[in-house]
C-alpha positions as CSV (number, residue, x, y, z in Angstrom):
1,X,98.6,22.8,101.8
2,X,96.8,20.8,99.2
3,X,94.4,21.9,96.6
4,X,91.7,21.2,98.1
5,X,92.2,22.3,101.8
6,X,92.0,26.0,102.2
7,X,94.2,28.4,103.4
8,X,94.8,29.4,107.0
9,X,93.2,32.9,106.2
10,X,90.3,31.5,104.3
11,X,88.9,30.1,107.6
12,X,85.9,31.7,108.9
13,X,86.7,30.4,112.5
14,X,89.5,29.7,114.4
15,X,90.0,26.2,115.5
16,X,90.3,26.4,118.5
17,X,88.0,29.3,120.5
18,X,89.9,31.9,121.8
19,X,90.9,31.7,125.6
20,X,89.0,34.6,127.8
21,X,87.2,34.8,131.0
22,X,85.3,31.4,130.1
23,X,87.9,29.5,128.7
24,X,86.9,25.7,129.9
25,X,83.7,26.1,129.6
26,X,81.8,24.5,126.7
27,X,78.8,27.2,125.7
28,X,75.6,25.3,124.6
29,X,73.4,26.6,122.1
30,X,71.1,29.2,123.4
31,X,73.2,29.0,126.5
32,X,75.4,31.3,128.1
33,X,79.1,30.0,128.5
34,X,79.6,28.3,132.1
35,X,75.6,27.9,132.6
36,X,74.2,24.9,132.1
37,X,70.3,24.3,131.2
38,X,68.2,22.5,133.8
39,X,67.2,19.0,132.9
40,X,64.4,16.6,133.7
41,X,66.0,14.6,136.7
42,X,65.1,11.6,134.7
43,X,67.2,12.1,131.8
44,X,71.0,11.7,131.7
45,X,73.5,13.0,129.7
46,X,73.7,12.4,126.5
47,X,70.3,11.6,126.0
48,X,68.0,12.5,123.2
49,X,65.4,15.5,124.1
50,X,62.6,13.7,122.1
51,X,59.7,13.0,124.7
52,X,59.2,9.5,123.5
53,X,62.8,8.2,124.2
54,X,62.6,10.3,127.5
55,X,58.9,8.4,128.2
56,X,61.1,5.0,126.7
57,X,64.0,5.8,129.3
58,X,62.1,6.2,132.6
59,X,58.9,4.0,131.4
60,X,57.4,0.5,133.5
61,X,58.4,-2.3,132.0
62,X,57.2,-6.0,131.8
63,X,60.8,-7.3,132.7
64,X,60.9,-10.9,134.6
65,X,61.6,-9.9,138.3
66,X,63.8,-12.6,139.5
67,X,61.7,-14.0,142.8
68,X,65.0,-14.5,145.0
69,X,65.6,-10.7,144.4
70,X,62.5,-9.9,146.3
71,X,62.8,-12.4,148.8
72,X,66.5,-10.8,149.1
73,X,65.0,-7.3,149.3
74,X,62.2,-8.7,151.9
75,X,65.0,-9.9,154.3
76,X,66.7,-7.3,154.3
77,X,63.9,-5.1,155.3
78,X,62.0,-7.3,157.8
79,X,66.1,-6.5,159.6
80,X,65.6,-3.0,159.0
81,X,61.7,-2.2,160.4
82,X,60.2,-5.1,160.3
83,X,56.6,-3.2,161.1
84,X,56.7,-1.3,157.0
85,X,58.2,-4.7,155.5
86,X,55.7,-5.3,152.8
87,X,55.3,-1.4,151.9
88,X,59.2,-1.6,151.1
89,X,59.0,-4.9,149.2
90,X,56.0,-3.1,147.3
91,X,58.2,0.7,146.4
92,X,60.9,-1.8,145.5
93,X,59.8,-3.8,143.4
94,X,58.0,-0.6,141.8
95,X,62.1,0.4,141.6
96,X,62.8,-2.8,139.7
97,X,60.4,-2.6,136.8
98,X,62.2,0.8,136.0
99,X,64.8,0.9,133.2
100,X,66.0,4.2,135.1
101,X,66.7,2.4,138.0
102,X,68.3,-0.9,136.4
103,X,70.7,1.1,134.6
104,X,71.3,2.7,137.7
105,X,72.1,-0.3,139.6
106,X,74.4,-1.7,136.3
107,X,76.3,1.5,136.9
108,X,77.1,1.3,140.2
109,X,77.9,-2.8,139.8
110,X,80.6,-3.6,142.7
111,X,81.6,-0.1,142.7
112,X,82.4,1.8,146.2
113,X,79.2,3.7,146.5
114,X,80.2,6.1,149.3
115,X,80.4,9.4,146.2
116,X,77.4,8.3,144.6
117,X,75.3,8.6,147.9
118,X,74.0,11.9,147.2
119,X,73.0,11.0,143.5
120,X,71.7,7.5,144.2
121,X,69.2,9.6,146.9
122,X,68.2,11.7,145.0
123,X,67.6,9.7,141.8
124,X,65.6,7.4,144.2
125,X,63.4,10.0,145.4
126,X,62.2,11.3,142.2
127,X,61.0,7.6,141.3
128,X,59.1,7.1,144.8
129,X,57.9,10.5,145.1
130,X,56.5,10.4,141.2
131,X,55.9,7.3,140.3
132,X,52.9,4.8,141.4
133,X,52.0,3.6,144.2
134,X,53.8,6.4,146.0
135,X,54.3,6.1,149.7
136,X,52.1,8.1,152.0
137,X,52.9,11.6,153.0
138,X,54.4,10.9,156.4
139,X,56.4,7.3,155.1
140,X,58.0,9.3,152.7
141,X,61.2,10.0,154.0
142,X,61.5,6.3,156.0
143,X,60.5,4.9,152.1
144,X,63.3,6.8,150.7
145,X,66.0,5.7,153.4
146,X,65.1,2.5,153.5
147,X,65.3,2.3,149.3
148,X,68.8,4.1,149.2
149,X,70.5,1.7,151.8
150,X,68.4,-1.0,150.0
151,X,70.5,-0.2,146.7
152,X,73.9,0.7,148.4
153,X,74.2,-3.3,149.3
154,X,76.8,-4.7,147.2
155,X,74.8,-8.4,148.0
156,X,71.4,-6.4,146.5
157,X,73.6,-5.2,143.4
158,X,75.3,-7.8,142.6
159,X,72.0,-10.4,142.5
160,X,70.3,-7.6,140.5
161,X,73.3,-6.9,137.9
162,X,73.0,-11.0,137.4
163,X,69.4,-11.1,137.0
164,X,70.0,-8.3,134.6
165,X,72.8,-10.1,132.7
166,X,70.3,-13.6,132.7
167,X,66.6,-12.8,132.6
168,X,66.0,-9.0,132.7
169,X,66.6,-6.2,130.3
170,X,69.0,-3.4,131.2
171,X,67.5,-1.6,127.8
C-alpha cells in the first residue's frame, strides 16, 4: 500500500457487494434490488429524467422529409389496402417528423427485425395512439399494423437511414 491509499480495513464498503439472494441484480436508488421502476415508454435507457430533454427526445421536428420516402411509403400501402392509402401516408409521415422514431429506425438499420417485433409494435403504438392526428377509434389497430410492417421493410429502412445520413437529423 502507498501512503496515500488506505488500508483494506479502513474501507467503509466492500468493493464488491456481498453475494445473497439478489446477487445480479443492480438495486437502484429508492428501489428494491431485482425491481425495476416504471418508465415513460418514450424514454430509453440511459436517458436524462429532466422533462425538457424527455419533451426534446420525443418532440416534432422541422426535419426535411425526403419526398421519395413518402412516395416509397405510399406504394407500399396503396399494395397493402389500397381503400386507407392516404390515412397511412398521413400517420407516417406523422412517424417521420419524430426523433423517437428516427432513432428507432437508425437502430434497427439492416438488422434482422424478427426480435424486435414486439418492441418496434409497441413503440409504434404509443406514437399513433398519443400523438396528433391520431387515427380513429375503430382504424386503430389496422393503423398500427400497417405502421409496424411499414417499418419492418429493410427497402423502407434503408431509404430512411440514408435520408437520415444526407438531409435529416437523427438528433
Amino acid at each position: 500500500m502507498c501512503c496515500c491509499c488506505p488500508e483494506r480495513d479502513e474501507l467503509d464498503e466492500p468493493i464488491l457487494p456481498n453475494k445473497g439472494a439478489e446477487s445480479g441484480y443492480y438495486q437502484a436508488e429508492g428501489g428494491l434490488a431485482g425491481e425495476l421502476k416504471t418508465k415513460n415508454r418514450f424514454q430509453s435507457d440511459g436517458e436524462e429524467d429532466e422533462e425538457n430533454e424527455q419533451d426534446s427526445y420525443d418532440e416534432e421536428t422541422d426535419a426535411e422529409i425526403e419526398p421519395s420516402i413518402v412516395d416509397a411509403a405510399r406504394g407500399f400501402f396503396r399494395k397493402y389496402d389500397a381503400d386507407n392509402t392516404e390515412l397511412y401516408v398521413e400517420q407516417f409521415t406523422k412517424l417521420l417528423k419524430r426523433r423517437r422514431y428516427r432513432r428507432m429506425i437508425i437502430y434497427l438499420g439492416n438488422r434482422n427485425v424478427d426480435e424486435y417485433k414486439n418492441n418496434i409494435r409497441s413503440r409504434i403504438e404509443d406514437m399513433c395512439n398519443h400523438i396528433e392526428p391520431k387515427p380513429e377509434e375503430n382504424m386503430k389497430e389496422q393503423v398500427l399494423d400497417a405502421m409496424v410492417k411499414l417499418s419492418l421493410e429493410a427497402e423502407i429502412r434503408s431509404l430512411i437511414v440514408d435520408c437520415i445520413n444526407s438531409k435529416m437529423s437523427c438528433e
